[in-house]
N, CA and C atoms of all chains as a GROMACS GRO file, in nm:
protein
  555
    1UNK      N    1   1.988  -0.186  -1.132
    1UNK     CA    2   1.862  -0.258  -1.112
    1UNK      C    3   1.848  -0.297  -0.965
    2UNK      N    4   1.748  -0.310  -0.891
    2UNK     CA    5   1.681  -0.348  -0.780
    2UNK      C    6   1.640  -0.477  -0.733
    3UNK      N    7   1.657  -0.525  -0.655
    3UNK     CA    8   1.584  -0.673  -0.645
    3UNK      C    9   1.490  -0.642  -0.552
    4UNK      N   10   1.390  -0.710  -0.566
    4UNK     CA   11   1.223  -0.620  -0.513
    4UNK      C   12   1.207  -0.765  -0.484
    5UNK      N   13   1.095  -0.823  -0.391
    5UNK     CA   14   0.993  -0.953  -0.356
    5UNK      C   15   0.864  -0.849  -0.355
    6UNK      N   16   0.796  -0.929  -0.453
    6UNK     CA   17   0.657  -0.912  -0.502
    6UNK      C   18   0.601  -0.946  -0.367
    7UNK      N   19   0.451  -0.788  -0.344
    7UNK     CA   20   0.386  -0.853  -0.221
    7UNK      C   21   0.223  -0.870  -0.275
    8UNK      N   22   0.231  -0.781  -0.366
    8UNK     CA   23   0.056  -0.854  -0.408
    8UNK      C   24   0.028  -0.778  -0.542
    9UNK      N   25  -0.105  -0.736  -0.585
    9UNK     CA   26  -0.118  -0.672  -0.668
    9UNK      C   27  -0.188  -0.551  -0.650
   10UNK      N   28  -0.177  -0.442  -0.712
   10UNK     CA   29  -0.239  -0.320  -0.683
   10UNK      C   30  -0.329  -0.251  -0.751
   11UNK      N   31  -0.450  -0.265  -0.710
   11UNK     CA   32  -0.575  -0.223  -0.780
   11UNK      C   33  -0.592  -0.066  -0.774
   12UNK      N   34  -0.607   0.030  -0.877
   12UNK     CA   35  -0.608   0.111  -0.875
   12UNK      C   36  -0.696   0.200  -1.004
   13UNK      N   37  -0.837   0.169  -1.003
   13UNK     CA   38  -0.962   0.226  -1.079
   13UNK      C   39  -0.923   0.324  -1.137
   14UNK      N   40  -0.941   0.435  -1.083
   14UNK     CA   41  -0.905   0.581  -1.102
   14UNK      C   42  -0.818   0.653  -1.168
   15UNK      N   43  -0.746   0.612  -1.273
   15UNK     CA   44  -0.613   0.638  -1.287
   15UNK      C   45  -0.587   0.732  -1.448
   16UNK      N   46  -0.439   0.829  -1.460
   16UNK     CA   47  -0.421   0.836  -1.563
   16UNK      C   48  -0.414   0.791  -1.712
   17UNK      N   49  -0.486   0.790  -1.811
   17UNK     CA   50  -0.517   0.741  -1.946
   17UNK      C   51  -0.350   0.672  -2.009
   18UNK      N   52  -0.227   0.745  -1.914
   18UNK     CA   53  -0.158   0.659  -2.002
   18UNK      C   54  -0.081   0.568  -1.952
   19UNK      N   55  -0.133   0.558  -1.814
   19UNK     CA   56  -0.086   0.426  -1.751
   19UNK      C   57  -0.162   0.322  -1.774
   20UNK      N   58  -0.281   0.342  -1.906
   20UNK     CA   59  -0.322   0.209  -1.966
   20UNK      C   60  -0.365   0.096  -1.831
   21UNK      N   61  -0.451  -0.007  -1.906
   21UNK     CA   62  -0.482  -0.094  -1.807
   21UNK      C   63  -0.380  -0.204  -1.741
   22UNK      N   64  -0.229  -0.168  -1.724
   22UNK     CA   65  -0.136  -0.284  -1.637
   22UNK      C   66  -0.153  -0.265  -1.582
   23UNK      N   67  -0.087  -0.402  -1.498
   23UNK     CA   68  -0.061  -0.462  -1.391
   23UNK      C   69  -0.007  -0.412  -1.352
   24UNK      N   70   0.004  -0.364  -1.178
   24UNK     CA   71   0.108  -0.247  -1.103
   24UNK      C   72   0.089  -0.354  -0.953
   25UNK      N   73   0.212  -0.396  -0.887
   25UNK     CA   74   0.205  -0.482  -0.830
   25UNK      C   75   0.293  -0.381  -0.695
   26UNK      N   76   0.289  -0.414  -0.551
   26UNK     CA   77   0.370  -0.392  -0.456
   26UNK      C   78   0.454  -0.460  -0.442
   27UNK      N   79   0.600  -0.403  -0.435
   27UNK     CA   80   0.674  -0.457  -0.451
   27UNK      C   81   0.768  -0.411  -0.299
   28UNK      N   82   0.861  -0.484  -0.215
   28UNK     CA   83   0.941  -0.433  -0.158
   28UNK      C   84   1.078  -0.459  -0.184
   29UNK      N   85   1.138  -0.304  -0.194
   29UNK     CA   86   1.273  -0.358  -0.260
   29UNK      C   87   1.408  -0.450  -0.128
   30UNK      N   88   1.462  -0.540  -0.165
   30UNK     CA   89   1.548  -0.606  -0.109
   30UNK      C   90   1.616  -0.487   0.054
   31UNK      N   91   1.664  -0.518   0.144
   31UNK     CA   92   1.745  -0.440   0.219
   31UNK      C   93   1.659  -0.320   0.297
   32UNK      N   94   1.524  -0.289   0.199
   32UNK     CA   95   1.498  -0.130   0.253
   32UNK      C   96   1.334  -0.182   0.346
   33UNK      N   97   1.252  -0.126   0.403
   33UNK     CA   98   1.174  -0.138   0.518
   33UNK      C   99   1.034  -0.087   0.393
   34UNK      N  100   1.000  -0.025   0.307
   34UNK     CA  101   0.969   0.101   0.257
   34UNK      C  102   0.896  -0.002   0.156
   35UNK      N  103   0.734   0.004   0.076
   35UNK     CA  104   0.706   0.000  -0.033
   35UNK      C  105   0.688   0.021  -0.151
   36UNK      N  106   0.703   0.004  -0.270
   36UNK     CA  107   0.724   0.050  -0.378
   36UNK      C  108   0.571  -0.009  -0.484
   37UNK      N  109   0.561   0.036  -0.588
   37UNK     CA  110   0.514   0.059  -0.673
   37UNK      C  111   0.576   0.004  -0.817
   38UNK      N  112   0.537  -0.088  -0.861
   38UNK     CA  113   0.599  -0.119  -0.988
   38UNK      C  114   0.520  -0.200  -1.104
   39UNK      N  115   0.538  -0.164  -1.274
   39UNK     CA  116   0.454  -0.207  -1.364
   39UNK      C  117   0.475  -0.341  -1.377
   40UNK      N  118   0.437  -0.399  -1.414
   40UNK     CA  119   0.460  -0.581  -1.431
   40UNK      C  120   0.432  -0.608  -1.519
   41UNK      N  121   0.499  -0.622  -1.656
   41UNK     CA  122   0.489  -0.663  -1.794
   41UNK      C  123   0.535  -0.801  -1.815
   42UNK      N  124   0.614  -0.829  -1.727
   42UNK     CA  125   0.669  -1.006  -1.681
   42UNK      C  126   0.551  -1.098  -1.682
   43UNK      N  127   0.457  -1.073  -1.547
   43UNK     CA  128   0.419  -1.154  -1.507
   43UNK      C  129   0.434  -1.230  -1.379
   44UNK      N  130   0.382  -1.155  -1.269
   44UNK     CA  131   0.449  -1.230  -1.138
   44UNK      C  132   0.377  -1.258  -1.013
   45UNK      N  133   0.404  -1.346  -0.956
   45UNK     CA  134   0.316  -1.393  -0.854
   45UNK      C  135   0.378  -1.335  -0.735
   46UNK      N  136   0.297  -1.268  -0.572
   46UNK     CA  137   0.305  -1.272  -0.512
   46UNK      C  138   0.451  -1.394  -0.393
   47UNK      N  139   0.507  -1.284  -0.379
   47UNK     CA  140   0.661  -1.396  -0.321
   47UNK      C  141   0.769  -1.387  -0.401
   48UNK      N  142   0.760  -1.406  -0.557
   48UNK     CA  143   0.872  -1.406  -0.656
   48UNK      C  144   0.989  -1.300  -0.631
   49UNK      N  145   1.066  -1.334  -0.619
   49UNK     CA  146   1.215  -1.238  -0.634
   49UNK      C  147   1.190  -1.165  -0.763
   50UNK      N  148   1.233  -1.048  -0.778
   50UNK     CA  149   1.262  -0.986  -0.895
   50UNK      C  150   1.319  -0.876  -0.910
   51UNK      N  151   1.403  -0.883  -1.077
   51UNK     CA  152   1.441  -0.734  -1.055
   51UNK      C  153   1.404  -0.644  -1.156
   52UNK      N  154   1.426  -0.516  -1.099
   52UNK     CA  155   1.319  -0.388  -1.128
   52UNK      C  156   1.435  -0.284  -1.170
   53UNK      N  157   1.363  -0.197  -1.309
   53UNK     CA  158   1.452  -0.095  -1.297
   53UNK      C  159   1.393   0.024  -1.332
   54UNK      N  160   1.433   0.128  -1.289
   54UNK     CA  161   1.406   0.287  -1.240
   54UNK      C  162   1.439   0.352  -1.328
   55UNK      N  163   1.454   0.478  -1.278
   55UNK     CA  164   1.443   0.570  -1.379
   55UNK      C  165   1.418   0.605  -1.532
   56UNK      N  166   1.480   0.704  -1.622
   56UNK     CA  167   1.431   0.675  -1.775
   56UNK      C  168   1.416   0.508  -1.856
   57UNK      N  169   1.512   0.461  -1.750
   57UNK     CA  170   1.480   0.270  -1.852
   57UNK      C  171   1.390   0.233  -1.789
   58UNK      N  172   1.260   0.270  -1.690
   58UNK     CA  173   1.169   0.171  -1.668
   58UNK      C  174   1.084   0.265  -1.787
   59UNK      N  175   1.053   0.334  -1.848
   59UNK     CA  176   0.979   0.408  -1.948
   59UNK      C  177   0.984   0.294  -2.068
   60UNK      N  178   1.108   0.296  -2.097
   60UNK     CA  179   1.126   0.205  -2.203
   60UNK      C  180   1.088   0.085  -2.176
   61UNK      N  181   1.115  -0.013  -2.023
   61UNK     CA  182   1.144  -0.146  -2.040
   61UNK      C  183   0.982  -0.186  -2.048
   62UNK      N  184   0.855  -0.070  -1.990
   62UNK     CA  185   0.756  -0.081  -1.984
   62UNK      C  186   0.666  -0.036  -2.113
   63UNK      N  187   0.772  -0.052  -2.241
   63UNK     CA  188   0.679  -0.102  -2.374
   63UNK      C  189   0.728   0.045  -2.473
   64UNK      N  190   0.724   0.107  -2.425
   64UNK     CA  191   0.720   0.240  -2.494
   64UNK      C  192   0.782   0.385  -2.423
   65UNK      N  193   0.844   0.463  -2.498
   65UNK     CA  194   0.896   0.588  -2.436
   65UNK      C  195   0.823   0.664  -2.355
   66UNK      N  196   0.678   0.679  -2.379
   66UNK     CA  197   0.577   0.770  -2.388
   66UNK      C  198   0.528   0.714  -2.266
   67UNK      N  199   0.559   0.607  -2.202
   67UNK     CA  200   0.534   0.534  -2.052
   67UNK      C  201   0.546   0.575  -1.914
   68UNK      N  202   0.434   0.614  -1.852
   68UNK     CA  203   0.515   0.711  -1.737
   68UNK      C  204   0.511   0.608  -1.596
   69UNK      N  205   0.615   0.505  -1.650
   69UNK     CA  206   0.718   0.432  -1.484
   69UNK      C  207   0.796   0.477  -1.444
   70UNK      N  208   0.809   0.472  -1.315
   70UNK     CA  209   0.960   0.486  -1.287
   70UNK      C  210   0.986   0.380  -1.202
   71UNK      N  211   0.969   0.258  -1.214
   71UNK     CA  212   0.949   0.154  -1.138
   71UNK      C  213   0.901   0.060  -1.271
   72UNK      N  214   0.983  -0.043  -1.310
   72UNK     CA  215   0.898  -0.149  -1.366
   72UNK      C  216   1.012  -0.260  -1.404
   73UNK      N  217   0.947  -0.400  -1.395
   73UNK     CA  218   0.970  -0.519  -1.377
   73UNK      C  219   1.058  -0.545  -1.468
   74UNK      N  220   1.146  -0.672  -1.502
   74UNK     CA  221   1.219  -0.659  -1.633
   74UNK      C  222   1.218  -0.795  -1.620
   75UNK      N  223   1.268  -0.898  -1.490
   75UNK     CA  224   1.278  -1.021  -1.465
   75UNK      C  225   1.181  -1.089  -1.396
   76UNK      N  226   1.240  -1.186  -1.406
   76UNK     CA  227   1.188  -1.294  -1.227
   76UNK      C  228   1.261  -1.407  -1.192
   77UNK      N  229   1.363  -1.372  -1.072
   77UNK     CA  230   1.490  -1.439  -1.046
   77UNK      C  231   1.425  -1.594  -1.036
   78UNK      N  232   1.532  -1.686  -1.085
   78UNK     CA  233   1.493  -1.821  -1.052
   78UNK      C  234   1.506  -1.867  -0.936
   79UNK      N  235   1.617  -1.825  -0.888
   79UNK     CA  236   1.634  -1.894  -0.744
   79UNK      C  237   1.684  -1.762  -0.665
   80UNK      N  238   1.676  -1.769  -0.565
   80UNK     CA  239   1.682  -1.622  -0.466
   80UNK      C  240   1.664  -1.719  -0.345
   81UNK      N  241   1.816  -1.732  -0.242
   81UNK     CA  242   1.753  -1.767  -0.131
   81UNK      C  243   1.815  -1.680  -0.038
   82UNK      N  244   1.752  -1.613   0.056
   82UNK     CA  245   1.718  -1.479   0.130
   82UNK      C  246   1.824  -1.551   0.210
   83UNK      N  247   1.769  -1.657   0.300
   83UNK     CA  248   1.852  -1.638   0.408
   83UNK      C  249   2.014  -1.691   0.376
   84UNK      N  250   2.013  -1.808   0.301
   84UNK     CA  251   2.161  -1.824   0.292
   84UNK      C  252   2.240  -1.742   0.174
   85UNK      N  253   2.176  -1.667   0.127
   85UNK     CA  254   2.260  -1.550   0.020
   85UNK      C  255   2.378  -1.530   0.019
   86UNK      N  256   2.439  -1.544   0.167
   86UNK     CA  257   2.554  -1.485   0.235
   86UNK      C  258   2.624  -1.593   0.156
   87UNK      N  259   2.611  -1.731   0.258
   87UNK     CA  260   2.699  -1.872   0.206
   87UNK      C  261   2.690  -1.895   0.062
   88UNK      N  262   2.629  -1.822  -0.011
   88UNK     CA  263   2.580  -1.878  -0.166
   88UNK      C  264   2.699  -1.784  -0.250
   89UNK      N  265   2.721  -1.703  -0.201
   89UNK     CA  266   2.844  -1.611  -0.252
   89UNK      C  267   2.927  -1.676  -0.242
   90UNK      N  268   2.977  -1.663  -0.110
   90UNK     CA  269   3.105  -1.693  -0.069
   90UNK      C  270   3.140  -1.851  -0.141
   91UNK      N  271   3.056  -1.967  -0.107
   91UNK     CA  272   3.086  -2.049  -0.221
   91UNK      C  273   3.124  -2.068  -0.351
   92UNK      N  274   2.991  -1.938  -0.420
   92UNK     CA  275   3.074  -1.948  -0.579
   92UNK      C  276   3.198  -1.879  -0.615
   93UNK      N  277   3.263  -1.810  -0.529
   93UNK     CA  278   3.365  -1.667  -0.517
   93UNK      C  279   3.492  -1.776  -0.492
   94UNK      N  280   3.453  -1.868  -0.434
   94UNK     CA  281   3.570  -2.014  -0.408
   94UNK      C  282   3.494  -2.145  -0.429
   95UNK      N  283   3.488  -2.161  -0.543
   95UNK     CA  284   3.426  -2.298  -0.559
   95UNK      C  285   3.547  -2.428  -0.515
   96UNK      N  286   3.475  -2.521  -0.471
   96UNK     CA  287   3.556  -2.619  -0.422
   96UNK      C  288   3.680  -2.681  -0.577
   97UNK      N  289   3.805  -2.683  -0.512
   97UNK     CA  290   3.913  -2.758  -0.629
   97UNK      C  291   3.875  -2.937  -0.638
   98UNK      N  292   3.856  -2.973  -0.726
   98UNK     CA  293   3.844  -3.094  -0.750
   98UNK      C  294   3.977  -3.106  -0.800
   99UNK      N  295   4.079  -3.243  -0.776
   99UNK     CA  296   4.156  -3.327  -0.853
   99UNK      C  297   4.081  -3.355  -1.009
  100UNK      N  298   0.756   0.356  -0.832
  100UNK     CA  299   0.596   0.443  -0.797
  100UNK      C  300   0.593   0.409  -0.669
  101UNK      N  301   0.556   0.519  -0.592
  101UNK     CA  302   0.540   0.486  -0.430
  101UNK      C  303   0.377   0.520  -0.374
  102UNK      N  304   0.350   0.464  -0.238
  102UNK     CA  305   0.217   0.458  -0.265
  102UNK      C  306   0.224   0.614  -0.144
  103UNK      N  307   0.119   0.698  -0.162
  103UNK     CA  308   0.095   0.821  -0.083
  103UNK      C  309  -0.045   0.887  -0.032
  104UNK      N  310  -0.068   0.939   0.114
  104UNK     CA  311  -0.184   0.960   0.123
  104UNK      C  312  -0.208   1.163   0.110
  105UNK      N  313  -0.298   1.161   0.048
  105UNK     CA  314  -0.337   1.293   0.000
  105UNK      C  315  -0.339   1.330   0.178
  106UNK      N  316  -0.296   1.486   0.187
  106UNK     CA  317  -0.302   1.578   0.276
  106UNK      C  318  -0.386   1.677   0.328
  107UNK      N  319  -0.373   1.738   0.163
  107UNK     CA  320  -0.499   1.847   0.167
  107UNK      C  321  -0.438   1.892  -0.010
  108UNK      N  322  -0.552   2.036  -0.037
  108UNK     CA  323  -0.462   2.100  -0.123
  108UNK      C  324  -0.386   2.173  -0.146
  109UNK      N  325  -0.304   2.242  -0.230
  109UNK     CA  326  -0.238   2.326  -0.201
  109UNK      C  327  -0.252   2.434  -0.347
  110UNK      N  328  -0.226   2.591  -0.283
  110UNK     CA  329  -0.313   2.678  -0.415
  110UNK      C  330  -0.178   2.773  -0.381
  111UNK      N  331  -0.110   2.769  -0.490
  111UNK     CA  332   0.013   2.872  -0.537
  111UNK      C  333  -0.029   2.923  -0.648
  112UNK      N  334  -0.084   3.095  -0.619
  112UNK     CA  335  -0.123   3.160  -0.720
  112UNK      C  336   0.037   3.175  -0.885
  113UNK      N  337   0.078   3.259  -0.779
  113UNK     CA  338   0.222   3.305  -0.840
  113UNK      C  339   0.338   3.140  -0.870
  114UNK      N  340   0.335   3.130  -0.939
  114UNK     CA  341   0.390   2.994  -1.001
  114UNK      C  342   0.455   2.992  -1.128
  115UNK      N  343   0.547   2.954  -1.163
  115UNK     CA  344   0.651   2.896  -1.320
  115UNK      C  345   0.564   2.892  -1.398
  116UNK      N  346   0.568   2.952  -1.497
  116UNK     CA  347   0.504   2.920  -1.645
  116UNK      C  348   0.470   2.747  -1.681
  117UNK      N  349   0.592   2.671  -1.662
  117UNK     CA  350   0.515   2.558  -1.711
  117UNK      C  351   0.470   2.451  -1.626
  118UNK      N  352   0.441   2.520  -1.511
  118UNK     CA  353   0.369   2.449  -1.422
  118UNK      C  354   0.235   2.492  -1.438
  119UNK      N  355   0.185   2.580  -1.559
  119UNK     CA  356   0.011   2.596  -1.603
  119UNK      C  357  -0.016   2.621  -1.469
  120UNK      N  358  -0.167   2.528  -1.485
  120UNK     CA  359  -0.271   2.580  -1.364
  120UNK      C  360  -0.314   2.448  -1.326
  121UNK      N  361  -0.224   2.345  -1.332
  121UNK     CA  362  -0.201   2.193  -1.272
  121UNK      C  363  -0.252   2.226  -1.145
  122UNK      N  364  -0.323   2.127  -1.064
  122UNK     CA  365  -0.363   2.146  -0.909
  122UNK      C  366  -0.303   2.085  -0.834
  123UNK      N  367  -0.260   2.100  -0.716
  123UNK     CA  368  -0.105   2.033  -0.681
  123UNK      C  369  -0.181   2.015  -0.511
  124UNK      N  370  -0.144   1.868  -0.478
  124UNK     CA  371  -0.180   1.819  -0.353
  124UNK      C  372  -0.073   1.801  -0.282
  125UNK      N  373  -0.099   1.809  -0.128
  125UNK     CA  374   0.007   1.810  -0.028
  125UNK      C  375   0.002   1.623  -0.031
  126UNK      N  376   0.103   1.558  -0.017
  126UNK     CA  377   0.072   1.392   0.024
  126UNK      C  378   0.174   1.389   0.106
  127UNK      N  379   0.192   1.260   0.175
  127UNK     CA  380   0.285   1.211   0.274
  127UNK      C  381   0.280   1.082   0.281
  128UNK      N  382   0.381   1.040   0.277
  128UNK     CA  383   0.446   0.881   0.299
  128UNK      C  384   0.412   0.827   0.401
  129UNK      N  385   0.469   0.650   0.417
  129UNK     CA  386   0.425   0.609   0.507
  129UNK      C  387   0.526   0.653   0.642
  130UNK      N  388   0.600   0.702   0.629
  130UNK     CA  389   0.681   0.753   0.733
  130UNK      C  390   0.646   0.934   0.788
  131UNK      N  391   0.538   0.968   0.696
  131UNK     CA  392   0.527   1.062   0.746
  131UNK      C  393   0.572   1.225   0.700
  132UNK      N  394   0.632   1.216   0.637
  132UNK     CA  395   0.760   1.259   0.509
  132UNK      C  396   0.643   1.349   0.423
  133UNK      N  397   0.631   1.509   0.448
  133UNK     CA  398   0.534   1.550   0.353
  133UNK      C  399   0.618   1.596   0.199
  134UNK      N  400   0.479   1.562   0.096
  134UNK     CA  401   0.591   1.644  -0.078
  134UNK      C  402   0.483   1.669  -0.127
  135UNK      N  403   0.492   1.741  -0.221
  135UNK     CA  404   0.411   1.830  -0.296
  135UNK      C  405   0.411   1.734  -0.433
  136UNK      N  406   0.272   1.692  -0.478
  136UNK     CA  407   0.263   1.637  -0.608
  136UNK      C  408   0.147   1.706  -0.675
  137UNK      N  409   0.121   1.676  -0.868
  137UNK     CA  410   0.068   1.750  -0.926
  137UNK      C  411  -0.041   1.636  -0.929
  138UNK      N  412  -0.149   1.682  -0.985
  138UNK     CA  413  -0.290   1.616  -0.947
  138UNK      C  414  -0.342   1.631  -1.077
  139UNK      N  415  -0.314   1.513  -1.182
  139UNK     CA  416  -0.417   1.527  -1.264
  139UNK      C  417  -0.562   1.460  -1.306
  140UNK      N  418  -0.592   1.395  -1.176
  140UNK     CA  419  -0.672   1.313  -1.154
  140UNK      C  420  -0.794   1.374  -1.053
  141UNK      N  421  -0.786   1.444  -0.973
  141UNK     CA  422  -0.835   1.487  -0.871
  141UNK      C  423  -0.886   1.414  -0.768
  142UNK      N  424  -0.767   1.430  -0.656
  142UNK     CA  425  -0.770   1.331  -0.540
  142UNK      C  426  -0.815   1.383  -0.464
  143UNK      N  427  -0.890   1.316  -0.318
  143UNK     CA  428  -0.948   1.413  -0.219
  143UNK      C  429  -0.822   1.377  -0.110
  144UNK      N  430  -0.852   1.436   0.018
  144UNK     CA  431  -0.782   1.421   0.131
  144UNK      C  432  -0.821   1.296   0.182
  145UNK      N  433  -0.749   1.203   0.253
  145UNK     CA  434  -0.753   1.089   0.273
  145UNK      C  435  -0.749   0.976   0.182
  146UNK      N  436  -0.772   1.028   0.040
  146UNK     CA  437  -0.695   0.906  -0.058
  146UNK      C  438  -0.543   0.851  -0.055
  147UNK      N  439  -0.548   0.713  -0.082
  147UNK     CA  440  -0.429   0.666  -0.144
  147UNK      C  441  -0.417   0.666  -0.280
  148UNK      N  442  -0.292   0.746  -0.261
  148UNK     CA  443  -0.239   0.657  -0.465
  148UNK      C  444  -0.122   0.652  -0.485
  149UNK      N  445  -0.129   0.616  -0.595
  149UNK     CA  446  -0.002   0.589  -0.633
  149UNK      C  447   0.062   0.710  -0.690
  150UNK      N  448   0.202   0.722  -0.684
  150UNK     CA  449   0.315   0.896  -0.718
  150UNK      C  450   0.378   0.818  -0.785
  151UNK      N  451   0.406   0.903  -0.895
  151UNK     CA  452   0.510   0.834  -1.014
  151UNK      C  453   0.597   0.976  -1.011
  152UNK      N  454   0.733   0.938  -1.010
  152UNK     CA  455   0.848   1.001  -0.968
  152UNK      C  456   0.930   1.063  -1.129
  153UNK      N  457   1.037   1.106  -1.055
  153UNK     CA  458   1.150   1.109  -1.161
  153UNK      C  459   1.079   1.167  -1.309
  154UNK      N  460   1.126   1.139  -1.434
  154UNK     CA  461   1.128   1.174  -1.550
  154UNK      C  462   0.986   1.138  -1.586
  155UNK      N  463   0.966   1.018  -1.543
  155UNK     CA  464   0.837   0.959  -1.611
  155UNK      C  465   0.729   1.076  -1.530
  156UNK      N  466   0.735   1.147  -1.412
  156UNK     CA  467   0.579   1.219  -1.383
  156UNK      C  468   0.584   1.373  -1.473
  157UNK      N  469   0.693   1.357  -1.584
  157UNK     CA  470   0.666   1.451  -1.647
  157UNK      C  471   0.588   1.398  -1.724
  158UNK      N  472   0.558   1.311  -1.786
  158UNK     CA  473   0.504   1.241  -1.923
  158UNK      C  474   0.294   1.230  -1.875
  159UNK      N  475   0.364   1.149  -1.707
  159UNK     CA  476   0.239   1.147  -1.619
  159UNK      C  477   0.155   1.237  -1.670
  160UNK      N  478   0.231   1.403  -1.627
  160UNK     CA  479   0.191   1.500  -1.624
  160UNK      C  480   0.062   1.559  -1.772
  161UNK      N  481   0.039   1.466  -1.855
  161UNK     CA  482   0.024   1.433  -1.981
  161UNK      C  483   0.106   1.577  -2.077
  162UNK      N  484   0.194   1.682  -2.084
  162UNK     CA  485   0.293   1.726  -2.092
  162UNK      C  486   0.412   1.687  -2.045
  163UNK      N  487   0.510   1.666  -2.176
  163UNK     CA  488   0.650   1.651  -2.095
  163UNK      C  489   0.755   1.808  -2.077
  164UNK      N  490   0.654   1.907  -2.099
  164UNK     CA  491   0.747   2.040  -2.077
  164UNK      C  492   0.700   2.066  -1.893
  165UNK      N  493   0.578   2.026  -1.898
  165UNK     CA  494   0.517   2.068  -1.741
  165UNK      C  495   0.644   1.994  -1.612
  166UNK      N  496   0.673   2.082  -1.537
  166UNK     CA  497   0.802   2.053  -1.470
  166UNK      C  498   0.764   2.047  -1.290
  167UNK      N  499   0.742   1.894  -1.279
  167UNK     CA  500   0.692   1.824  -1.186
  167UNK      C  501   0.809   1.711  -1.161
  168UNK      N  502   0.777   1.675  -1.044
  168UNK     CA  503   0.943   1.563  -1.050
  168UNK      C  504   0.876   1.487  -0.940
  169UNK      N  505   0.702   1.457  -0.910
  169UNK     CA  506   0.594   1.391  -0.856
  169UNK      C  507   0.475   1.445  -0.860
  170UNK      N  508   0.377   1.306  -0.996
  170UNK     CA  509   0.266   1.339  -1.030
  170UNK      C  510   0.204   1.221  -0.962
  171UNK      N  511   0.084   1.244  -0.947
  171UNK     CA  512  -0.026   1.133  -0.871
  171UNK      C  513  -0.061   1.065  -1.016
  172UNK      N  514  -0.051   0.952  -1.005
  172UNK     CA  515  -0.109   0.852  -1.132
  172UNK      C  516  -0.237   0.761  -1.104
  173UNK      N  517  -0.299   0.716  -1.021
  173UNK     CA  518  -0.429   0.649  -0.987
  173UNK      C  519  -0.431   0.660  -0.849
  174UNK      N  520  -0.574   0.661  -0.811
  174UNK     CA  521  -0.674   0.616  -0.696
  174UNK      C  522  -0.619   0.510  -0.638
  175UNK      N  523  -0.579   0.444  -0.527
  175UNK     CA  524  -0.583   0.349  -0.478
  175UNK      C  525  -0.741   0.284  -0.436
  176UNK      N  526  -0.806   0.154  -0.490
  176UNK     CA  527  -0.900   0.121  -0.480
  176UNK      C  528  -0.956   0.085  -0.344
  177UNK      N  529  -0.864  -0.015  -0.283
  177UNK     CA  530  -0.853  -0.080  -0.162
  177UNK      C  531  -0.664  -0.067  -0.046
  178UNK      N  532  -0.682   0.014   0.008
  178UNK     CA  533  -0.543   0.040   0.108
  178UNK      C  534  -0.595   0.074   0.267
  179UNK      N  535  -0.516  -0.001   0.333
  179UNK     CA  536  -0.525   0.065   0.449
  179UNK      C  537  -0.396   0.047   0.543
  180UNK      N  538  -0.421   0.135   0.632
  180UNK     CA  539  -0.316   0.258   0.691
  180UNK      C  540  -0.201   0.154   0.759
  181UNK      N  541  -0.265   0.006   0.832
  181UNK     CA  542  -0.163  -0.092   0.885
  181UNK      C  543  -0.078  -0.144   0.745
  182UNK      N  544  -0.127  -0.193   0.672
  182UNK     CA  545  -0.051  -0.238   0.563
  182UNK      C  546   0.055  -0.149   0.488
  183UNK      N  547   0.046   0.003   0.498
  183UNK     CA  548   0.139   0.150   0.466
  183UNK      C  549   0.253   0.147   0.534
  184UNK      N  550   0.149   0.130   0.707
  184UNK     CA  551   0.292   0.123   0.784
  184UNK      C  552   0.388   0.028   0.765
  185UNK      N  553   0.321  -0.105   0.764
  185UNK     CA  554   0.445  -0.224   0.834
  185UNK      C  555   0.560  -0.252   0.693
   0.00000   0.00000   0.00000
């Protein structure tokens, strides 16, 4: 799975009959420069952390087999903090010894 | 799903059986990066849309024997070219 930050939503009229009327939101995945494309059966606001998964399981996670994602939502992280991520590891990896 | 701008078209008489008579557009990324996707929507040159990849643009494809591995799935309504790049 992917961790993506939601950047808005993506309007798109024109479209194949079996991508049905969802929600398809821009998403950029964590680490990469590059935008993505993803279904949103969650529910998510613009900013939210989340994670996303690909290939044959976004078909499924997006309701049905017959689903043509390859990109779609599954979560929406509670807490995600970007910049201290680093220190947030390393803390729980050695949590402090209490007496 | 990644977002892509139509190129032009592209017409391969001589073609795989189960690639039918699908109409297949040149697109390119925001980096520039050209690929060949199947068009069952009919996009012009200078559209955005959205490419659905992998397993699912067979299904796209509304056949899952038709053997595509990037189908165009909708029109982009509202996109433009600064927001692709950055």
């Amino acid at each position: 799975m992917k961790i993506c930050q939601v950047e808005g939503t993506l309007v798109a009229t024109a479209r194949i009959g079996s991508l049905e009327n969802r929600r398809l939101l821009v998403v950029k995945e964590r680490g990469s420069s590059g935008k993505q494309v993803a279904v949103d059966p969650v529910g998510c606001k613009p900013g939210d952390w989340v994670i996303a998964v690909g290939s044959s399981a976004a078909r499924d996670a997006a309701g049905s087999k017959d689903y043509p994602s390859d990109l779609t939502i599954v979560g929406i992280i509670d807490y995600w903090d970007e910049s201290g991520e680093r220190a947030g590891v390393k803390a729980d990896a050695n949590p402090p010894r209490r007496a | 799903m990644q977002i892509h701008r139509v190129v032009r078209e592209l017409v391969t008489t001589k073609r795989n059986f189960w690639l039918a008579a699908k109409s297949l557009r040149v697109v390119e990324d925001h980096k520039g990066n050209l690929e060949v996707a199947l068009d069952p929507i009919g996009a012009k040159p200078g559209d955005f849309v959205v490419t659905i990849g992998v397993s699912a643009a067979r299904i796209a494809a509304g056949n899952p024997k038709i053997t595509t591995d990037l189908t165009i799935g909708g029109i982009i309504d509202h996109w433009d070219e600064a927001r692709w790049r950055s």
